[in-house]
MARTIDO-258350 format. One record per atom (N, C-alpha, C): residue in three letters; atom name; y, z, x. Coordinates in pm, 1 decimal, padded with zeros to 6 digits, always signed. Atoms other than C-alpha are relative to their C-alpha. Example, Ala and Ser with C-alpha at 12.3 -4.5 7.8 and 13.67 -1.06 7.14 Angstrom:
BEGIN
<pt 'ALA', 'N', <-00119.0, +00000.0, +00089.0>> <pt 'ALA', 'CA', <-00450.0, +00780.0, +01230.0>> <pt 'ALA', 'C', <+00120.0, +00000.0, +00090.0>> <pt 'SER', 'N', <-00119.0, -00006.0, -00082.0>> <pt 'SER', 'CA', <-00106.0, +00714.0, +01367.0>> <pt 'SER', 'C', <+00109.0, +00073.0, -00077.0>> 
***
This chain:
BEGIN
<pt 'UNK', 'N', <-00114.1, -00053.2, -00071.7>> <pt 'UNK', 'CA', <+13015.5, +18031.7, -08189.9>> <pt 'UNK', 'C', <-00022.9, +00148.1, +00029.8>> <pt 'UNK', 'N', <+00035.1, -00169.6, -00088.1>> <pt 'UNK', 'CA', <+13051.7, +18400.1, -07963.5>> <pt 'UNK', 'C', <+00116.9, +00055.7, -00048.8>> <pt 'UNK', 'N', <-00049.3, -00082.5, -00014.6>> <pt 'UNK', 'CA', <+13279.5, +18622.3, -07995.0>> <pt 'UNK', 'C', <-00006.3, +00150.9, +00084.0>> <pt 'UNK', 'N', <+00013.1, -00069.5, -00067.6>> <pt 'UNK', 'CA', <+13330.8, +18871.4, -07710.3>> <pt 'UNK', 'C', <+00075.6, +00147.7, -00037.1>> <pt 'UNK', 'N', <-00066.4, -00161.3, +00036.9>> <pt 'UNK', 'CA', <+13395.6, +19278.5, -07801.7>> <pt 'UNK', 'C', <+00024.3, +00067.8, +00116.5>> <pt 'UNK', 'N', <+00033.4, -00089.7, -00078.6>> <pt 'UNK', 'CA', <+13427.3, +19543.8, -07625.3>> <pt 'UNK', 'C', <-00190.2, +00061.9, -00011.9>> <pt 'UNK', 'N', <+00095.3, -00062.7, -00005.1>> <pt 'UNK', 'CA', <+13062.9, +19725.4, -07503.8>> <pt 'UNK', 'C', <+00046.7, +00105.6, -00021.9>> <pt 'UNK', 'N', <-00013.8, -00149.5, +00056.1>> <pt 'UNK', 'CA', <+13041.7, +20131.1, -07649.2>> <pt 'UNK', 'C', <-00128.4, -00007.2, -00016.6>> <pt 'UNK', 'N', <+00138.5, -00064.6, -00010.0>> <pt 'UNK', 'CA', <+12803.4, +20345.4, -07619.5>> <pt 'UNK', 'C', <-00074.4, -00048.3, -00125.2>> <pt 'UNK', 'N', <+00051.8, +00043.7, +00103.6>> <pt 'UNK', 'CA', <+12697.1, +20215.5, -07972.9>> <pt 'UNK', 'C', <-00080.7, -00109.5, +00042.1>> <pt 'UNK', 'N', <+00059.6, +00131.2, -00006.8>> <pt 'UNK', 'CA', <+12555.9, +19919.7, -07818.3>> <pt 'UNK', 'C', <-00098.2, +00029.8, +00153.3>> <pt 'UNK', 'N', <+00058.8, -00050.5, -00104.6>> <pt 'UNK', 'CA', <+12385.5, +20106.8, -07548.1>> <pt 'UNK', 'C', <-00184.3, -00065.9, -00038.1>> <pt 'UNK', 'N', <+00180.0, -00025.3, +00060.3>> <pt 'UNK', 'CA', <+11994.8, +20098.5, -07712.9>> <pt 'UNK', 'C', <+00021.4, -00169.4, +00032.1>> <pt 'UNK', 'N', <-00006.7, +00172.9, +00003.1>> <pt 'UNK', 'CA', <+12052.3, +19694.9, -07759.8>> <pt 'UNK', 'C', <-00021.9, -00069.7, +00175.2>> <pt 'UNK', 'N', <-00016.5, +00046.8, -00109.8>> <pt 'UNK', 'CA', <+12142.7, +19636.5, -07401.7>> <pt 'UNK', 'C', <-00128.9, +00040.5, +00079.4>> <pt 'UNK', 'N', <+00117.7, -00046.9, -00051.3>> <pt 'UNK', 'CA', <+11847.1, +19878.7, -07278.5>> <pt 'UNK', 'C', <-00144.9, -00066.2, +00000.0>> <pt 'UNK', 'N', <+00144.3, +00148.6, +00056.5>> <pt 'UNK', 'CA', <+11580.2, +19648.9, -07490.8>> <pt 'UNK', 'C', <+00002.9, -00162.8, +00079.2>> <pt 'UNK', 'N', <-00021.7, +00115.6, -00075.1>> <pt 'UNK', 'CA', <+11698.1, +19354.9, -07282.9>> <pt 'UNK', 'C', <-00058.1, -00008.1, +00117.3>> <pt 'UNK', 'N', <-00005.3, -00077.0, -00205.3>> <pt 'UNK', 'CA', <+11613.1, +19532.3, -06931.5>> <pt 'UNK', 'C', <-00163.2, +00006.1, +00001.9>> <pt 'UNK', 'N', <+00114.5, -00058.3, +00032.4>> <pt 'UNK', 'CA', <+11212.0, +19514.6, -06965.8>> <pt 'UNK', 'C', <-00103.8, +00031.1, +00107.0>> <pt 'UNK', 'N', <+00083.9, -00021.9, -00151.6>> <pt 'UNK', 'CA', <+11104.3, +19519.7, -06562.8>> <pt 'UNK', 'C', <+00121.0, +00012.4, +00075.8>> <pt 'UNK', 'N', <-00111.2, +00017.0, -00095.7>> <pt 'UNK', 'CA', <+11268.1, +19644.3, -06275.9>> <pt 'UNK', 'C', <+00052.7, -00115.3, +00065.0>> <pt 'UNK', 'N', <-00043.8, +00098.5, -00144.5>> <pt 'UNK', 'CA', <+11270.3, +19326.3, -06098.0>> <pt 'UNK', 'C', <+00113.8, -00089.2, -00102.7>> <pt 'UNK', 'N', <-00096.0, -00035.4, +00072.8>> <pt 'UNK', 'CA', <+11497.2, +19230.0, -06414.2>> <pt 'UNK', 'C', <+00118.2, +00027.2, -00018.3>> <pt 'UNK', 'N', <-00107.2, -00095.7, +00016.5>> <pt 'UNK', 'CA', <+11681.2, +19500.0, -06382.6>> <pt 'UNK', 'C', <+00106.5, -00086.8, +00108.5>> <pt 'UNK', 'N', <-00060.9, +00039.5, -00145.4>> <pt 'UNK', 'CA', <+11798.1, +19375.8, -06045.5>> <pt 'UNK', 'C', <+00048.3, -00110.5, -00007.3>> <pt 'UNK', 'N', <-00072.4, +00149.2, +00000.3>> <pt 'UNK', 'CA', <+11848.5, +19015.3, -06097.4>> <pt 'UNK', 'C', <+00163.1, -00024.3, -00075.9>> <pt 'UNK', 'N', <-00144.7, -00013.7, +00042.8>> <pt 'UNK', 'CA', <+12103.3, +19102.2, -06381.8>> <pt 'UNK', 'C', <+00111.6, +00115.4, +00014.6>> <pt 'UNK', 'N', <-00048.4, -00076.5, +00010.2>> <pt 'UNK', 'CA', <+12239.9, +19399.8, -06295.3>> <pt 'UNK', 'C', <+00022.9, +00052.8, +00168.4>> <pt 'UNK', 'N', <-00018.4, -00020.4, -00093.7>> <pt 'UNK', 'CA', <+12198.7, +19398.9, -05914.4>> <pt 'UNK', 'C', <-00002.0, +00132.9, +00068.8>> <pt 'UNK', 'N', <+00041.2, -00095.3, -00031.9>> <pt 'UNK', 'CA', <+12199.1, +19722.6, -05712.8>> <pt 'UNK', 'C', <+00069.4, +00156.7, -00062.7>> <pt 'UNK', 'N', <-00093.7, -00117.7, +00104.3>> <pt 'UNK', 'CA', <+12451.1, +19919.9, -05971.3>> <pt 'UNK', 'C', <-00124.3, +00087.5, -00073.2>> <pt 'UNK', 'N', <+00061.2, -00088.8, +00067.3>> <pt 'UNK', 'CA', <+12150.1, +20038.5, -06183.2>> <pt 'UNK', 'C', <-00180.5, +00006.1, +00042.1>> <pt 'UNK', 'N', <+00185.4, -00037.8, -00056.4>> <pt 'UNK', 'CA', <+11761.6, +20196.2, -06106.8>> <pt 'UNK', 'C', <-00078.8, -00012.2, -00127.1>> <pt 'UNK', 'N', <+00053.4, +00020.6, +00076.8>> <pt 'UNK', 'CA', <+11512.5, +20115.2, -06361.0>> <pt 'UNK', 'C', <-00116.9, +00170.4, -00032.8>> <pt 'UNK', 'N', <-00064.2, +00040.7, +00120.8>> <pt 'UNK', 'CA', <+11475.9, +20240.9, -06650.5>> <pt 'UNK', 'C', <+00108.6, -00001.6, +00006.3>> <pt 'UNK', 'N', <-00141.2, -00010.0, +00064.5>> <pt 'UNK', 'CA', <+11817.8, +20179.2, -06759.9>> <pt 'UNK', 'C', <-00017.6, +00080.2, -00104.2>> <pt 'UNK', 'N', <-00022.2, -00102.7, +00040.3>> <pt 'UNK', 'CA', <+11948.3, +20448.9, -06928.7>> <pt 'UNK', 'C', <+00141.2, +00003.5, -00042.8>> <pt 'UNK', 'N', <-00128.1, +00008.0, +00025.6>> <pt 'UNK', 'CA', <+12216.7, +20581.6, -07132.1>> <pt 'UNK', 'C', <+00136.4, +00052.0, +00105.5>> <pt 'UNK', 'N', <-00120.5, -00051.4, -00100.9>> <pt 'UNK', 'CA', <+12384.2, +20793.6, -06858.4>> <pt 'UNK', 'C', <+00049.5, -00103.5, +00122.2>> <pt 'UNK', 'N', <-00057.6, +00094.4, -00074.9>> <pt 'UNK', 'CA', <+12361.6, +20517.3, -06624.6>> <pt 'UNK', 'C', <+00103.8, -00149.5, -00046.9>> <pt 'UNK', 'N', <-00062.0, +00054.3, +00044.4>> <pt 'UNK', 'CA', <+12542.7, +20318.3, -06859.1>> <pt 'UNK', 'C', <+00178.9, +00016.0, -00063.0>> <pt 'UNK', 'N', <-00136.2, -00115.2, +00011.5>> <pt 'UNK', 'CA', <+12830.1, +20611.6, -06933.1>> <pt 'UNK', 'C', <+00080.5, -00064.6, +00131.1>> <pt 'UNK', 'N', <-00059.0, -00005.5, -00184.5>> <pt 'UNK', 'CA', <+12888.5, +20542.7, -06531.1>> <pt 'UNK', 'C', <+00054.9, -00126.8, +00015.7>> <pt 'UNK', 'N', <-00046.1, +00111.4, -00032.5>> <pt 'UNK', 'CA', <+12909.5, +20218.3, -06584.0>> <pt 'UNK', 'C', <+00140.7, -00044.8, -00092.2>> <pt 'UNK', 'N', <-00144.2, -00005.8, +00055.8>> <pt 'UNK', 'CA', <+13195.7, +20214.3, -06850.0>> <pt 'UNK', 'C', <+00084.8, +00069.3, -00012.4>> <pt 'UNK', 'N', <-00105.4, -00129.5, -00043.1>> <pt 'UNK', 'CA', <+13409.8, +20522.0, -06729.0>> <pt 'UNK', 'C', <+00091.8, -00137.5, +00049.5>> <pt 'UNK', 'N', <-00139.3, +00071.4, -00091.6>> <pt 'UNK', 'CA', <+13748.3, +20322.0, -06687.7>> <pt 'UNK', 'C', <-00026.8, -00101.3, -00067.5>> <pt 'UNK', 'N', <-00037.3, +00130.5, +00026.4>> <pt 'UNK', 'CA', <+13667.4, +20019.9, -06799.5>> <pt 'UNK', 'C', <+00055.5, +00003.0, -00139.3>> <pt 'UNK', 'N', <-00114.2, +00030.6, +00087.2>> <pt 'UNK', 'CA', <+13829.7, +19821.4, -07086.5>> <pt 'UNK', 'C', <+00105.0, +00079.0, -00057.8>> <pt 'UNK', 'N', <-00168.3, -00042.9, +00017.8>> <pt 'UNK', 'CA', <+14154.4, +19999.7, -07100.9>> <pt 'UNK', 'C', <+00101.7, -00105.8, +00042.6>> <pt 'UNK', 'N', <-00078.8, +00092.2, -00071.7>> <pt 'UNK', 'CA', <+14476.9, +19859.2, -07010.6>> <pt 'UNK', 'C', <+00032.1, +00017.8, +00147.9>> <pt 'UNK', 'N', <+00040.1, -00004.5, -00160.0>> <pt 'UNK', 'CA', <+14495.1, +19801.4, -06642.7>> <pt 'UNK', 'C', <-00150.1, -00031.4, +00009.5>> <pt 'UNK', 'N', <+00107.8, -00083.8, +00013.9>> <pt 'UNK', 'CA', <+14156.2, +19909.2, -06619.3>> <pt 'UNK', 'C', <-00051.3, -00181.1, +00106.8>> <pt 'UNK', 'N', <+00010.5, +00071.2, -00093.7>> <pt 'UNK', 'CA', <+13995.5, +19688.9, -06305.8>> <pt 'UNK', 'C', <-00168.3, -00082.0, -00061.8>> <pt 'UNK', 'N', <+00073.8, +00084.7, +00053.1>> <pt 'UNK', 'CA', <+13700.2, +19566.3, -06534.4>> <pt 'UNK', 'C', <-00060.3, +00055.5, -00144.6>> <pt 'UNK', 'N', <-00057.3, +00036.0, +00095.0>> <pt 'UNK', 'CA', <+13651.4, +19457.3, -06844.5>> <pt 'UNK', 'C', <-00113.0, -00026.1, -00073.2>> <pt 'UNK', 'N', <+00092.9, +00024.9, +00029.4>> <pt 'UNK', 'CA', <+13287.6, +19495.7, -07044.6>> <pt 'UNK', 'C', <-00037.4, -00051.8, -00160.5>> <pt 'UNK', 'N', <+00055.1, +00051.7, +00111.9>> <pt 'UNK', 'CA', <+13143.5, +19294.6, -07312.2>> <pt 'UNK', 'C', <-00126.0, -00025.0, -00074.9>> <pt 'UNK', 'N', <+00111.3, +00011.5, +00078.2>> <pt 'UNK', 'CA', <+12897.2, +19268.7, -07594.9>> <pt 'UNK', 'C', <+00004.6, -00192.0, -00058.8>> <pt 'UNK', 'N', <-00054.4, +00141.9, +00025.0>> <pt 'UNK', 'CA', <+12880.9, +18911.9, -07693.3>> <pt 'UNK', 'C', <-00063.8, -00005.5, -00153.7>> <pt 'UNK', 'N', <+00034.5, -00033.5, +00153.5>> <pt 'UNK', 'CA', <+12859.4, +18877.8, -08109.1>> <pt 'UNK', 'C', <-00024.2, -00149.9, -00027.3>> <pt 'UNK', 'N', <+00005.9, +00063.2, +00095.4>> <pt 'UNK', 'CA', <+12749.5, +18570.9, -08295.0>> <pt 'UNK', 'C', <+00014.5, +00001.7, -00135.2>> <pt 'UNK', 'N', <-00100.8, -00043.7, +00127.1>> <pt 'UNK', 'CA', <+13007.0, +18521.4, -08530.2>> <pt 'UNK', 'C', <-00030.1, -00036.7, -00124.4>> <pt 'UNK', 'N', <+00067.6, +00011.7, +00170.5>> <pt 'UNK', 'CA', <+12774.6, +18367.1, -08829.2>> <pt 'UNK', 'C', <-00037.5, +00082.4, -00015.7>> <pt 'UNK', 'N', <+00144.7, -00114.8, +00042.5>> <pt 'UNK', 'CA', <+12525.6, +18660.5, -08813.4>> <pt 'UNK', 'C', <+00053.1, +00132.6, +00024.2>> <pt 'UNK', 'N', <-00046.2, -00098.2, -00071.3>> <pt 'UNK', 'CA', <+12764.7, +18909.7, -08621.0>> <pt 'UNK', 'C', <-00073.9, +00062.0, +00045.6>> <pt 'UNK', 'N', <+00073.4, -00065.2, -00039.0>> <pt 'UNK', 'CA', <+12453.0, +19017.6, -08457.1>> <pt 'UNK', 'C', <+00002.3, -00021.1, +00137.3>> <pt 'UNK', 'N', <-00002.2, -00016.0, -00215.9>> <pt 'UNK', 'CA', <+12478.2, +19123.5, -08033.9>> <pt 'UNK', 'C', <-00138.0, -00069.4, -00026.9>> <pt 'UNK', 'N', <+00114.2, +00071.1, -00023.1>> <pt 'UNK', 'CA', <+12320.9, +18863.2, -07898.2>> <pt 'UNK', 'C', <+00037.5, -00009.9, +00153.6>> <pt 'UNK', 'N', <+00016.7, +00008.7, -00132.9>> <pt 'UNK', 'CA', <+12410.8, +18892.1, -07544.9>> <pt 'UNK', 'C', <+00137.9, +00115.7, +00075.5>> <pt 'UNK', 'N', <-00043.6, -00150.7, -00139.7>> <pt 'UNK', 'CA', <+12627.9, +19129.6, -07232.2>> <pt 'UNK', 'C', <+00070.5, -00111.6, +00076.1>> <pt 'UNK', 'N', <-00104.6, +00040.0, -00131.2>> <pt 'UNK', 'CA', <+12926.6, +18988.3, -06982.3>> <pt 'UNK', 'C', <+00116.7, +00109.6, +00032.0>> <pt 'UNK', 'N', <-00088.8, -00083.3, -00036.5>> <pt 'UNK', 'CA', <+13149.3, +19154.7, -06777.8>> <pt 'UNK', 'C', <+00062.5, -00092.6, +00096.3>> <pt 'UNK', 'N', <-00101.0, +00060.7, -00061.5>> <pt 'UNK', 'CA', <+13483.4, +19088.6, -06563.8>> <pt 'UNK', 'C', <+00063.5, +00152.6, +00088.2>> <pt 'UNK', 'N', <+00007.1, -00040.9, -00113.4>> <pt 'UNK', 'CA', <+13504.5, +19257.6, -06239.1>> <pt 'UNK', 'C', <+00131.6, +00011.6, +00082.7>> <pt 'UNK', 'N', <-00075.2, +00055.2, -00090.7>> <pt 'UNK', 'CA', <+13743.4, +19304.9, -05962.9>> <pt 'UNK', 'C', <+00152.7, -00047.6, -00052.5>> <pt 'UNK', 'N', <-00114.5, +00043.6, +00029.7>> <pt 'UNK', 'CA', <+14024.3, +19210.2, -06164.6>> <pt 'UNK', 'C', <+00127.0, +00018.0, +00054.4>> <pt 'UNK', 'N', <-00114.9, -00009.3, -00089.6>> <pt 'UNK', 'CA', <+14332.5, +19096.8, -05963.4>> <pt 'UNK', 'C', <+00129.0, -00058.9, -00134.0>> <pt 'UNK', 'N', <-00065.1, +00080.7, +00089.4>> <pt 'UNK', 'CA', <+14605.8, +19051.3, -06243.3>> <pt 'UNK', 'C', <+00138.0, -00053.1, +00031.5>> <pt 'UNK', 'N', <-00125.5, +00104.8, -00110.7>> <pt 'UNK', 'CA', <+14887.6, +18954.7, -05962.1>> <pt 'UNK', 'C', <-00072.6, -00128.2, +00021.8>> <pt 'UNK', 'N', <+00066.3, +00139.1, +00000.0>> <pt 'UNK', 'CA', <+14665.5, +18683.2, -05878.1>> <pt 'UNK', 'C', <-00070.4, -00083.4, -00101.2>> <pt 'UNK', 'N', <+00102.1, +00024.1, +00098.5>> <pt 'UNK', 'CA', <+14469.9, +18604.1, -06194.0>> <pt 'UNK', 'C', <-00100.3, -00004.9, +00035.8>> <pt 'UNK', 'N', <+00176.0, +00014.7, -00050.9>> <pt 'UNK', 'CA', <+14114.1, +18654.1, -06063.6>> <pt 'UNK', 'C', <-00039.7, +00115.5, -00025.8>> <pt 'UNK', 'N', <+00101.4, -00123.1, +00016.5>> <pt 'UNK', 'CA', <+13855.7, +18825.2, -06163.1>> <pt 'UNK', 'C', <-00157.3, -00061.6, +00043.5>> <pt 'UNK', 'N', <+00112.1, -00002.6, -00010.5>> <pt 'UNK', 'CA', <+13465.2, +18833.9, -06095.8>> <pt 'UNK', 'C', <-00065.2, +00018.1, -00120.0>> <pt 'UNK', 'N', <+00050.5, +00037.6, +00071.3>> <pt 'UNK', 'CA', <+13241.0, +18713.8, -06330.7>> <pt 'UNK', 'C', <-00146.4, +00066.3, -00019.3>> <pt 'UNK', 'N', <+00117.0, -00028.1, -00071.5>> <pt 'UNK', 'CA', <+12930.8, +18918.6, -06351.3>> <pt 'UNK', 'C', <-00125.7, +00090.5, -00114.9>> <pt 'UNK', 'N', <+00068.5, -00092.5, +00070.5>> <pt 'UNK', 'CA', <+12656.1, +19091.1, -06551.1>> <pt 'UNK', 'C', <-00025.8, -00127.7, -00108.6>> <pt 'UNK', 'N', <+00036.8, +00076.1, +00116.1>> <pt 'UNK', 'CA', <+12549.0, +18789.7, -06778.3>> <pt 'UNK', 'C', <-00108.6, -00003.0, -00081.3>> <pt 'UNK', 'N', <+00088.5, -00013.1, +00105.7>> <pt 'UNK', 'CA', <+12290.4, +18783.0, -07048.5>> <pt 'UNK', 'C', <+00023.5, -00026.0, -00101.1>> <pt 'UNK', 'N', <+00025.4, +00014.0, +00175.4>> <pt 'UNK', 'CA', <+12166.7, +18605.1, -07350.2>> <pt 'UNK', 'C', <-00122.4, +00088.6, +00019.6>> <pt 'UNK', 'N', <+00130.6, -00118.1, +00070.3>> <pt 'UNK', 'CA', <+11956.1, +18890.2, -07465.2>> <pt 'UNK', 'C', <-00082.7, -00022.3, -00085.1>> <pt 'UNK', 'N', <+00086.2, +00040.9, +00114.9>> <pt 'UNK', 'CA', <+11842.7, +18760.6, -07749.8>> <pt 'UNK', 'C', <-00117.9, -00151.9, +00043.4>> <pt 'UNK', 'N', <+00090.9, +00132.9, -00051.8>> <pt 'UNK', 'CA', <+11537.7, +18488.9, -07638.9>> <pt 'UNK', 'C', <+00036.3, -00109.0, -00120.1>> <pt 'UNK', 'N', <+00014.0, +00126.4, +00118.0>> <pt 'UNK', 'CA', <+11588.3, +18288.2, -07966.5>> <pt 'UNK', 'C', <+00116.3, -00060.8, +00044.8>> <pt 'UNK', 'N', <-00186.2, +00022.5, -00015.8>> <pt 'UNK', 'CA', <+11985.0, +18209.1, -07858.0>> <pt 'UNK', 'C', <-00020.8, -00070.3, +00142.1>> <pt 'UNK', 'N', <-00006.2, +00066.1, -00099.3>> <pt 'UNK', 'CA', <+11861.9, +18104.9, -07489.4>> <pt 'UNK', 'C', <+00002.7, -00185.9, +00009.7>> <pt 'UNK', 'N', <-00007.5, +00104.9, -00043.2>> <pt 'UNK', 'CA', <+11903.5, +17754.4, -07376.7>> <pt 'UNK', 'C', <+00093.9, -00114.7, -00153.6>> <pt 'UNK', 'N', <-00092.0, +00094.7, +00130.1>> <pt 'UNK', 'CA', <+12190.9, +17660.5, -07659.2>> <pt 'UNK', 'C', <+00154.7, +00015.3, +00036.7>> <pt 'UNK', 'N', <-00138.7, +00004.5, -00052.3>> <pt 'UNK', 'CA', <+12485.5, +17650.8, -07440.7>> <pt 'UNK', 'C', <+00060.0, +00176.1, +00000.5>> <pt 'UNK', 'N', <-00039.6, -00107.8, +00044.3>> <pt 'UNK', 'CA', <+12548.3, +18028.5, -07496.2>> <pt 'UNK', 'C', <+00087.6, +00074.5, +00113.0>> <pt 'UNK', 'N', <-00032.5, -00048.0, -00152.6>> <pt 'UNK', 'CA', <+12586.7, +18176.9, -07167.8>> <pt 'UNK', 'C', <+00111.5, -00131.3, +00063.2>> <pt 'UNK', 'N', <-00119.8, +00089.6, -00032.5>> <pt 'UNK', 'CA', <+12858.2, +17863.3, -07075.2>> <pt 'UNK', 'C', <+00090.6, +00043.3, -00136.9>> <pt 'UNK', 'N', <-00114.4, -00016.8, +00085.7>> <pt 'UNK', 'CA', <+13067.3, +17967.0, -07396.6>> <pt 'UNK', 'C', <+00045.8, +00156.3, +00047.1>> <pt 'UNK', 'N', <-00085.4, -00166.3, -00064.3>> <pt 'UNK', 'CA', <+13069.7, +18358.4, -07253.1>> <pt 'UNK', 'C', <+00036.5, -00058.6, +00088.1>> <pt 'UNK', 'N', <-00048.8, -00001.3, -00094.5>> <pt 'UNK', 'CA', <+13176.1, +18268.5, -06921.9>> <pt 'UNK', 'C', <+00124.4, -00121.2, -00054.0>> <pt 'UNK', 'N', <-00179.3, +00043.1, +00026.9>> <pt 'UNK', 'CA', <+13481.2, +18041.1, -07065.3>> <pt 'UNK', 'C', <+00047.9, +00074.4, -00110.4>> <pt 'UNK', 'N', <-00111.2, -00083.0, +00058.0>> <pt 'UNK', 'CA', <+13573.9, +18294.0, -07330.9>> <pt 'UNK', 'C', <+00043.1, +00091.8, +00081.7>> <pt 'UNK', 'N', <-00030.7, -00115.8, -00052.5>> <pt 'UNK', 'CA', <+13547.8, +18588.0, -07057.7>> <pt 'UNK', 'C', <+00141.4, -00031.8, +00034.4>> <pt 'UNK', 'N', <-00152.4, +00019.7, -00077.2>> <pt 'UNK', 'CA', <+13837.6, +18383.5, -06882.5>> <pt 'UNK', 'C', <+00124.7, -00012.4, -00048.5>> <pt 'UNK', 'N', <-00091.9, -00007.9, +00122.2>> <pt 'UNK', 'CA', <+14082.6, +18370.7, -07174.4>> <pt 'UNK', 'C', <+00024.2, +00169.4, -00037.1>> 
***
C-alpha cells in the first residue's frame, strides 16, 4: 500500500536521483524543467502549491510498510467548481516497486 504526502524541499535529492538523462527528464517532466534537475528548479516548481486553494497539489508517494519514497505525482489545473484536475508528473522511482500495480494506486489515491 502508498500513501501520498506532501513533496518539500526535504525530498528534493530523492526526486533528482530519479531524473538520470535528459530525454527522461522530458518524458516525465515535460518542458517545465532543463536537465540537470536541480534544487532551484524544483523551489519554482512548488511556490504555491499544496496550500489551501492552491491550483496544484504535489506529491511524494510513501510505502507505508517501509515508509520509504518510492515514487512523485502531482494534480494540476485544479478546477474545484467543477471537480477536475490534471493528472501529471508520475513516477515509480524506485525500479524494484515498478510493474506491481503502483503507479495505478497513485493515480486513484491522487483523486480522493
Amino acid at each position: 500500500m502508498i500513501e501520498l504526502r506532501h513533496f518539500e524541499p526535504a525530498d528534493f535529492d530523492q526526486l533528482i536521483s530519479w531524473v538520470p538523462t535528459p530525454e527522461f527528464l522530458l518524458q516525465w517532466g515535460g518542458p517545465e524543467f532543463r536537465f540537470p534537475l536541480d534544487n532551484e528548479q524544483l523551489e519554482r516548481y512548488i511556490a504555491g502549491a499544496n496550500r489551501d486553494g492552491a491550483e496544484r497539489l504535489i506529491y511524494k508517494v510513501v510505502h507505508t510498510e517501509t515508509q520509504k519514497v518510492i515514487g512523485h505525482i502531482s494534480l494540476g489545473k485544479i478546477d474545484r467548481e467543477h471537480r477536475s484536475a490534471r493528472i501529471g508528473k508520475v513516477l515509480v522511482g524506485e525500479p524494484a516497486m515498478r510493474g506491481q500495480g503502483i503507479g495505478e494506486q497513485m493515480v486513484i489515491r491522487s483523486e480522493h
